[in-house]
Structures are given as structure tokens and as C-alpha cells.
N, C-alpha and C positions, 0 to 999 in steps of 0.2 A: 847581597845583591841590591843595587841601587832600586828602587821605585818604580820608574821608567821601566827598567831592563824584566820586573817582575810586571807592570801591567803588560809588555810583549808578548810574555813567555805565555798570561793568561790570554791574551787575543789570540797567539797561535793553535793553541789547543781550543778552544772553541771555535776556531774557523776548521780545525780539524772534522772539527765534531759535525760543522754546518757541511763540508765538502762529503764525509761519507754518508750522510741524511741524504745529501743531493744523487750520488751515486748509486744509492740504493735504490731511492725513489723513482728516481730518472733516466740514470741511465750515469755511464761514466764520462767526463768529459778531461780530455787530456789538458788542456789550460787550466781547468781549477787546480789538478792535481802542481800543475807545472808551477803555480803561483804560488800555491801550498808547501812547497818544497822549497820556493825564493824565501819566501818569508819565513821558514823554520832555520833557513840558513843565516839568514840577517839577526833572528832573535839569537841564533848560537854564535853570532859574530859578536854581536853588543855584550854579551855575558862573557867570553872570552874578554872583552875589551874593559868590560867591570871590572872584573877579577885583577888584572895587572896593575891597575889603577890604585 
């Protein structure tokens, strides 16, 4: 896994980590969640796009 594609995979998972702090704290909010799900899709697209490379 290219550099890139692995500082992603590690930005995902800690915004993970920041949206269910947020939820817990706060309360739930369906756009973090909704962003949170964009961007785990876009890190599993770039790693899919690794890979064939």
C-alpha cells in the first residue's frame, strides 16, 4: 500500500474515532455520519486503485 493510500486509511479511522466522541458527547448527527461513510468509501476506492497498480 502506497504512502498516500495508508496516511488515508489512518485519517479515516481517527475521524472515526472523532465522529463517535462527537455522538456520544453530543448527540448523533446524520451529516458527520454521512461524511464519515464518503470518505471510508474514497479510502477503500484509492486502496482498490493501489492494488491493480
Amino acid at each position: 500500500m502506497p504512502g498516500s493510500t495508508k496516511a488515508m486509511a489512518a485519517l479515516t479511522v481517527v475521524v472515526l474515532v472523532v465522529v463517535t466522541a462527537y455522538t456520544v458527547t453530543i448527540g448523533s448527527d446524520g451529516w458527520l455520519w454521512f461524511g464519515w461513510v464518503l470518505l471510508g468509501l474514497l479510502t477503500l476506492g484509492m486502496s482498490v486503485a493501489a492494488r491493480r497498480t
